[in-house]
Backbone as XML, in Angstrom:
<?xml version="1.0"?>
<chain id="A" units="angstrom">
  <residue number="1" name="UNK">
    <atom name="N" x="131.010" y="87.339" z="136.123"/>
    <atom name="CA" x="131.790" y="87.423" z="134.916"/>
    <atom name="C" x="130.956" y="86.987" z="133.708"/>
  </residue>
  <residue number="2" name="UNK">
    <atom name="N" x="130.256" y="85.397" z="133.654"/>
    <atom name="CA" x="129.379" y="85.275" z="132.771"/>
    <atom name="C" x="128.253" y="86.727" z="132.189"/>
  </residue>
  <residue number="3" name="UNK">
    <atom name="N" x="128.018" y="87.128" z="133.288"/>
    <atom name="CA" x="126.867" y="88.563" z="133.017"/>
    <atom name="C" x="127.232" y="89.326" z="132.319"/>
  </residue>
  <residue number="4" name="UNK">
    <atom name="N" x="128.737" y="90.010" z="132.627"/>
    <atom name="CA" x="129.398" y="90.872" z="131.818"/>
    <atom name="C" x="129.553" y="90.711" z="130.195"/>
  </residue>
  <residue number="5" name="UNK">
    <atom name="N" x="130.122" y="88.711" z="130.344"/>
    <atom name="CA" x="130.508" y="88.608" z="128.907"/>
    <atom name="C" x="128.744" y="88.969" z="128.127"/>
  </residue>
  <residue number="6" name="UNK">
    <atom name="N" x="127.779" y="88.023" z="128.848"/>
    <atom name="CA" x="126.706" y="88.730" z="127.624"/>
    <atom name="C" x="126.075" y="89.585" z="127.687"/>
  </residue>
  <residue number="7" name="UNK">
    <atom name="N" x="126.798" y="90.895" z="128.501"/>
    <atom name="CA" x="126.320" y="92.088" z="127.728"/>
    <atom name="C" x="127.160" y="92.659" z="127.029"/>
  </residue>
  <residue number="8" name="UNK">
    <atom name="N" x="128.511" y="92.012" z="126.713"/>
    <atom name="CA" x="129.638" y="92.469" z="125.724"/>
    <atom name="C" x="128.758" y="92.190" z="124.717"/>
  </residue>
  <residue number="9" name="UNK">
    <atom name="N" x="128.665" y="90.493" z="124.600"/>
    <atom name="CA" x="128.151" y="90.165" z="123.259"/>
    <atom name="C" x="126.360" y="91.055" z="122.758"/>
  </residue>
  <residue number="10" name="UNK">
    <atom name="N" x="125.279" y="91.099" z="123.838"/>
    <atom name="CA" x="124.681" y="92.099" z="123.093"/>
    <atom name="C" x="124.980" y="93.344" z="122.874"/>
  </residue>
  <residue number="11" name="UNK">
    <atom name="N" x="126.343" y="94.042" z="123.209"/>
    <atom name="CA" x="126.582" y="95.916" z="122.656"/>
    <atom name="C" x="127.208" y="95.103" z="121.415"/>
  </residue>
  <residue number="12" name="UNK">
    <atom name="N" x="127.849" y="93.697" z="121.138"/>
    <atom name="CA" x="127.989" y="94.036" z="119.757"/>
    <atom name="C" x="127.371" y="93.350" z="118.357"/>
  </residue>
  <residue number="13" name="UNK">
    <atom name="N" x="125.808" y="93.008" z="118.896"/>
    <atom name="CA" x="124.780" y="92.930" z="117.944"/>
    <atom name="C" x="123.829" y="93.569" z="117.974"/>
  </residue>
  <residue number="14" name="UNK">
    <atom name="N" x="124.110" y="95.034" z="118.691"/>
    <atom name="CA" x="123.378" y="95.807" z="118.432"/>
    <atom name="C" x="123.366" y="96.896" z="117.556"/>
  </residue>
  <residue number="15" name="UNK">
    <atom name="N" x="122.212" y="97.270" z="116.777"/>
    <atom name="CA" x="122.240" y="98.006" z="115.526"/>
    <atom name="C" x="120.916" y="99.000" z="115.697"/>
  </residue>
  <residue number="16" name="UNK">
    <atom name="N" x="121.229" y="99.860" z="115.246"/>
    <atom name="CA" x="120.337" y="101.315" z="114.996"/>
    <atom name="C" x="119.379" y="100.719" z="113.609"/>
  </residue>
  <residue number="17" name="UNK">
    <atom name="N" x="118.231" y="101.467" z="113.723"/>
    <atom name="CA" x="116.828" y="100.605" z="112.696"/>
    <atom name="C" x="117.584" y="100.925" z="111.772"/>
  </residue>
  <residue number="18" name="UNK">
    <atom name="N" x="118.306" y="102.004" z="111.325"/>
    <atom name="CA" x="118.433" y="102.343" z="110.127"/>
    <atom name="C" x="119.842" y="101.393" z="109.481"/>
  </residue>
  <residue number="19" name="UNK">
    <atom name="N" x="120.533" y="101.096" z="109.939"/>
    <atom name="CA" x="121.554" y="100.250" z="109.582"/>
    <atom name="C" x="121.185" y="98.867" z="109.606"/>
  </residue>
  <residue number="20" name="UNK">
    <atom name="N" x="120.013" y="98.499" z="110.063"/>
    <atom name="CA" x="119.030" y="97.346" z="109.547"/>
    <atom name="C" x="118.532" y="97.396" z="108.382"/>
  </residue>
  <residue number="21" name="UNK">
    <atom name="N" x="117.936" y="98.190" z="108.468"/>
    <atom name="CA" x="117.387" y="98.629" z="106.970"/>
    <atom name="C" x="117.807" y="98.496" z="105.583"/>
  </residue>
  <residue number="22" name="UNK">
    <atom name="N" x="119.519" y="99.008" z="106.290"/>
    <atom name="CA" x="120.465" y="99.061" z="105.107"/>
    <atom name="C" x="121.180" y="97.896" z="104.528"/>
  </residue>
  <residue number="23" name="UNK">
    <atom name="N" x="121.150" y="96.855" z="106.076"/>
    <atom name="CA" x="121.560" y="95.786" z="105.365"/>
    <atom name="C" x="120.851" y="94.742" z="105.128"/>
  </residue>
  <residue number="24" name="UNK">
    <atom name="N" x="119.639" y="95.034" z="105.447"/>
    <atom name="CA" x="118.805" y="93.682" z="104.697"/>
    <atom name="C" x="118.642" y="94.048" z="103.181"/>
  </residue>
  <residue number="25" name="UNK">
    <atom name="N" x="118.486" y="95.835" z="102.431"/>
    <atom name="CA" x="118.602" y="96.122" z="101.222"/>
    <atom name="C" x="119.732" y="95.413" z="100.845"/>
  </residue>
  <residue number="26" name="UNK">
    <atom name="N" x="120.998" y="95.587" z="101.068"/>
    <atom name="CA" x="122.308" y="95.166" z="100.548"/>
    <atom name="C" x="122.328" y="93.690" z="100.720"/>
  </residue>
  <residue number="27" name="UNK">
    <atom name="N" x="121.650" y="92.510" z="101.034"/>
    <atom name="CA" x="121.624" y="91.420" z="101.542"/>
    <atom name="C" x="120.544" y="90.656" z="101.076"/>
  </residue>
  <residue number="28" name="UNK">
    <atom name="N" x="119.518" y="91.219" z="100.110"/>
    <atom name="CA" x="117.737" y="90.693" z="100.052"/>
    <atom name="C" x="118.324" y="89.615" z="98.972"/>
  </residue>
  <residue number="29" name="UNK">
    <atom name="N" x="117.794" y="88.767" z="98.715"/>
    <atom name="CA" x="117.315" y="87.471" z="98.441"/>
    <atom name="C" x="116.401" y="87.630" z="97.195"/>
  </residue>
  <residue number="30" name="UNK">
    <atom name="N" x="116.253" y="87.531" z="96.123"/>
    <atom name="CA" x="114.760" y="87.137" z="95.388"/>
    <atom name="C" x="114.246" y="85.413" z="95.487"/>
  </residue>
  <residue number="31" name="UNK">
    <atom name="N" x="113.280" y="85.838" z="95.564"/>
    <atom name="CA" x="112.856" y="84.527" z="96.350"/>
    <atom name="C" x="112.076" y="83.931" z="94.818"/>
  </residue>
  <residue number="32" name="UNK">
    <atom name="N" x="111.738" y="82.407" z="94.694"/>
    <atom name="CA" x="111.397" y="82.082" z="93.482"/>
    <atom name="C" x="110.015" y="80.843" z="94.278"/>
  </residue>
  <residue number="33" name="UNK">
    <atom name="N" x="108.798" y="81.609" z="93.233"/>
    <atom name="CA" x="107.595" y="80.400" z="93.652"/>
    <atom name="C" x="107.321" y="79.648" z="92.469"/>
  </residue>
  <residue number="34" name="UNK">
    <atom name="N" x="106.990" y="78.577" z="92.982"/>
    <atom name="CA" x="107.147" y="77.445" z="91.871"/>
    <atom name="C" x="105.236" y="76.238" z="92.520"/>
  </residue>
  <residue number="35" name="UNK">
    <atom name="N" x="105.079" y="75.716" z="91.373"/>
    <atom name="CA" x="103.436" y="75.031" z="91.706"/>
    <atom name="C" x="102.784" y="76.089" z="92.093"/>
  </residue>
  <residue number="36" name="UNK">
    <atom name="N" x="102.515" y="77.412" z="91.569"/>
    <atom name="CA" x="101.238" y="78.113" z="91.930"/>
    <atom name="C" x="99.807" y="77.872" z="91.009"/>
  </residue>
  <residue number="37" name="UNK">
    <atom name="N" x="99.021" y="77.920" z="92.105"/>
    <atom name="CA" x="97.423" y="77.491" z="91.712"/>
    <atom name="C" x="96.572" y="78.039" z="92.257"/>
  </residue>
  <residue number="38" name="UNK">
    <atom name="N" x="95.825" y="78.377" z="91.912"/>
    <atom name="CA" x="94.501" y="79.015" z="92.131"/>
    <atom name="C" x="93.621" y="77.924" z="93.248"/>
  </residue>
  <residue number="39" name="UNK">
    <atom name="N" x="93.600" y="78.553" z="94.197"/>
    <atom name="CA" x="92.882" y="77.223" z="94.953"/>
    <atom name="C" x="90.923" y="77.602" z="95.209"/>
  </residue>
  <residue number="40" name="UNK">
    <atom name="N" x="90.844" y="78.806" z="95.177"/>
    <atom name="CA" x="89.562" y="79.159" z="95.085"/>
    <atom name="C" x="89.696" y="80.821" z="94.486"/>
  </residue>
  <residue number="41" name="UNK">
    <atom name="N" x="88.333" y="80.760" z="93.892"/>
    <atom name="CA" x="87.998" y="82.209" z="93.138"/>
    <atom name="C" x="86.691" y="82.104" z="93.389"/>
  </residue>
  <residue number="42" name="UNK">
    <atom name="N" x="85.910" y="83.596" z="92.844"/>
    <atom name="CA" x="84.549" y="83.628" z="93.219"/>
    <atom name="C" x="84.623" y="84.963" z="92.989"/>
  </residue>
  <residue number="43" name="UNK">
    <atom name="N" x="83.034" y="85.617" z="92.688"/>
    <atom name="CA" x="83.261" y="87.278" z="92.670"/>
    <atom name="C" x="83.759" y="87.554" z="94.261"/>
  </residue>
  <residue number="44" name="UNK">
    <atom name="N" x="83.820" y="87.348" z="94.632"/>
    <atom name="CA" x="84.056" y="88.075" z="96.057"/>
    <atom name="C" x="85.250" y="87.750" z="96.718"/>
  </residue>
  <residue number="45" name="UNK">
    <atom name="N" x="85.760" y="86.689" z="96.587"/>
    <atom name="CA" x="87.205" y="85.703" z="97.199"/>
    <atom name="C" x="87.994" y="85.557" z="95.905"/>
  </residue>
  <residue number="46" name="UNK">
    <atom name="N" x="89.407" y="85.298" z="96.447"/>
    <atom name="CA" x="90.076" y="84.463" z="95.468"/>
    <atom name="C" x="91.413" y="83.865" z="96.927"/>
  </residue>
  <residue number="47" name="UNK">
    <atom name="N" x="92.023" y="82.791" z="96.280"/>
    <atom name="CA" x="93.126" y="82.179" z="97.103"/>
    <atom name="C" x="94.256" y="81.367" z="96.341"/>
  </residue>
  <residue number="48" name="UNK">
    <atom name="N" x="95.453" y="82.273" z="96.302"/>
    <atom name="CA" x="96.480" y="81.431" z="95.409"/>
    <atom name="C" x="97.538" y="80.663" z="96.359"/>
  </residue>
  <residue number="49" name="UNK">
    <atom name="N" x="97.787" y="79.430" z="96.265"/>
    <atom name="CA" x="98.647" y="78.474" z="96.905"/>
    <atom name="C" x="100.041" y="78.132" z="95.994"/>
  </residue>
  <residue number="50" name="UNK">
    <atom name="N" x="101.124" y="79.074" z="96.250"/>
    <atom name="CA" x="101.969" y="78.799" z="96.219"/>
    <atom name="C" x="103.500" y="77.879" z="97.055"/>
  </residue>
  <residue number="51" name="UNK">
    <atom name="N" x="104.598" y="77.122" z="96.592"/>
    <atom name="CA" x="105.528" y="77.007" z="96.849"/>
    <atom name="C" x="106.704" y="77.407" z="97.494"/>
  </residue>
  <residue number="52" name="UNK">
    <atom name="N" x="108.039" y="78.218" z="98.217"/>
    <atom name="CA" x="108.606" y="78.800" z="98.119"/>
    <atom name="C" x="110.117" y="78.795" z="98.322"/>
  </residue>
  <residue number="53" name="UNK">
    <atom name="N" x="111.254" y="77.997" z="98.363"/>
    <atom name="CA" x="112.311" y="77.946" z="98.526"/>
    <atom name="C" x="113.249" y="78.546" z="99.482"/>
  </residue>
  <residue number="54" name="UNK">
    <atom name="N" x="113.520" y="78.698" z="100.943"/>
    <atom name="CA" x="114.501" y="79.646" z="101.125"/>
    <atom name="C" x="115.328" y="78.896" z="101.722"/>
  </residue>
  <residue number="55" name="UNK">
    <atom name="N" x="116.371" y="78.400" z="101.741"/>
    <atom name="CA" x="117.610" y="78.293" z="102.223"/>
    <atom name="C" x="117.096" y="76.513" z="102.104"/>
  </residue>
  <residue number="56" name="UNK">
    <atom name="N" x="117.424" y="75.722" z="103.124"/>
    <atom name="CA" x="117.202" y="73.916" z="102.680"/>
    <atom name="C" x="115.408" y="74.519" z="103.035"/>
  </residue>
  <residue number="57" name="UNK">
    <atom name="N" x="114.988" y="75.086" z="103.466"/>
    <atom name="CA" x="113.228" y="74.950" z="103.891"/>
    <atom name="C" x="112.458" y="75.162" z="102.673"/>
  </residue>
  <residue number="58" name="UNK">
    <atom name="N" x="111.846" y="74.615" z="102.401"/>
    <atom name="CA" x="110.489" y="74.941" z="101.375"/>
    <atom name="C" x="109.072" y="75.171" z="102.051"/>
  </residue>
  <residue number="59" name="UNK">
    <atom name="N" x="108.564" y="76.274" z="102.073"/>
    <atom name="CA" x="107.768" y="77.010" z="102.186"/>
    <atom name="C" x="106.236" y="77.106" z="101.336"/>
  </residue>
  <residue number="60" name="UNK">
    <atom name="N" x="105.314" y="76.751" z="102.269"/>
    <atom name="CA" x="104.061" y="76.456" z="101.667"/>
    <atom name="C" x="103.033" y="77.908" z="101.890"/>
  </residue>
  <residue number="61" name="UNK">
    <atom name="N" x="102.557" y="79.120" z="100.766"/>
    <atom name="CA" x="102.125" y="79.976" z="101.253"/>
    <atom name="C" x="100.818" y="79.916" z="100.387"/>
  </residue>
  <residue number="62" name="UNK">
    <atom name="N" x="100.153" y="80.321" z="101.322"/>
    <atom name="CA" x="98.804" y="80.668" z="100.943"/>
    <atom name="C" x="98.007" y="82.416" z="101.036"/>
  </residue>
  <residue number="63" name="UNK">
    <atom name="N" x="97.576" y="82.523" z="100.106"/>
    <atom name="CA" x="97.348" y="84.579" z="99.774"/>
    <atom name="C" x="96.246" y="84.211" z="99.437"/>
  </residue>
  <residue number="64" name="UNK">
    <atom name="N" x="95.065" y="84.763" z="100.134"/>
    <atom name="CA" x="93.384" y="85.095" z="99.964"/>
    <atom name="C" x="93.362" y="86.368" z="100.155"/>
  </residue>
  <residue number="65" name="UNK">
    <atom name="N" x="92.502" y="86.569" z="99.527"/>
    <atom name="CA" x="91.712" y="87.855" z="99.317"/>
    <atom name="C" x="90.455" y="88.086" z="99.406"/>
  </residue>
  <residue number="66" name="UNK">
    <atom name="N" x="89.559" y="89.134" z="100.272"/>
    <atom name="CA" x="88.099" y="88.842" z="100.530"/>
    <atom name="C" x="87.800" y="90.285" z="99.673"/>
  </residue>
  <residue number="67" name="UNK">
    <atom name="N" x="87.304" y="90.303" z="99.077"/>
    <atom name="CA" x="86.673" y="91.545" z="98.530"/>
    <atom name="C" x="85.274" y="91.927" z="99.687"/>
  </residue>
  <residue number="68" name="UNK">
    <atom name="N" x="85.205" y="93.117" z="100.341"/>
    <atom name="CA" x="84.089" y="93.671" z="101.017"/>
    <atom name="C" x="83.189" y="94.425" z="101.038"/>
  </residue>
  <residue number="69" name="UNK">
    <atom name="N" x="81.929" y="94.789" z="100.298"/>
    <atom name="CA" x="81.297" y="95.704" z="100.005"/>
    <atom name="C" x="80.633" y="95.718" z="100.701"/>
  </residue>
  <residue number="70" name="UNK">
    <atom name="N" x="80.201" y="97.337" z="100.811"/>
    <atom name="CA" x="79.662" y="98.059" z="101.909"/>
    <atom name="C" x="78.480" y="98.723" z="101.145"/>
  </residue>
  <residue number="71" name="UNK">
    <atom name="N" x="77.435" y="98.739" z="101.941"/>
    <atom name="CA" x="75.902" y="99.206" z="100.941"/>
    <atom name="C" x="75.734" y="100.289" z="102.225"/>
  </residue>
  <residue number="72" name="UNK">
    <atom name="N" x="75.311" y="101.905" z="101.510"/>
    <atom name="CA" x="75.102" y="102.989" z="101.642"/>
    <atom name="C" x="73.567" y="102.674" z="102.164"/>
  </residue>
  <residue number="73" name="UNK">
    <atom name="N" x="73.372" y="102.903" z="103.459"/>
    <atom name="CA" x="71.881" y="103.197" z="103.802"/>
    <atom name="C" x="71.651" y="104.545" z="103.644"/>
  </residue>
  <residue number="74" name="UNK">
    <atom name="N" x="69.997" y="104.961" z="102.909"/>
    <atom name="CA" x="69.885" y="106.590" z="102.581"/>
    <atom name="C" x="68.872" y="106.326" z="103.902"/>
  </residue>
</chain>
């Protein structure tokens, strides 16, 4: 009987991608960063350390970037 009940309960949290889709659009959040800083730059790198708020959690994110150049052997 236990078995049965949870496969009741997963047929009814189950959802097709596209009605996911639809309700995380109808449901999104703007999210707000706060203390952003530049934590390294350089011609080739950069790394910004931001803040981020979502629900009681605050969120520590970090975004680098490597720039990669590629030299043409003739």
């Amino acid at each position: 009987m236990w078995y049965n009940a949870s496969l009741t309960n997963a047929a009814e949290n189950f959802f097709y991608p596209s009605d996911v889709e639809i309700h995380h659009l109808e449901t999104a959040q703007q999210l707000e960063f706060t203390d952003i800083t530049v934590v390294s730059q350089g011609p080739l790198r950069a790394a910004v350390k931001a803040q981020v708020r979502y629900g009681q959690s605050l969120i520590s994110v970090t975004v680098k970037s490597t720039l990669i150049t590629s030299l043409a052997i003739r």
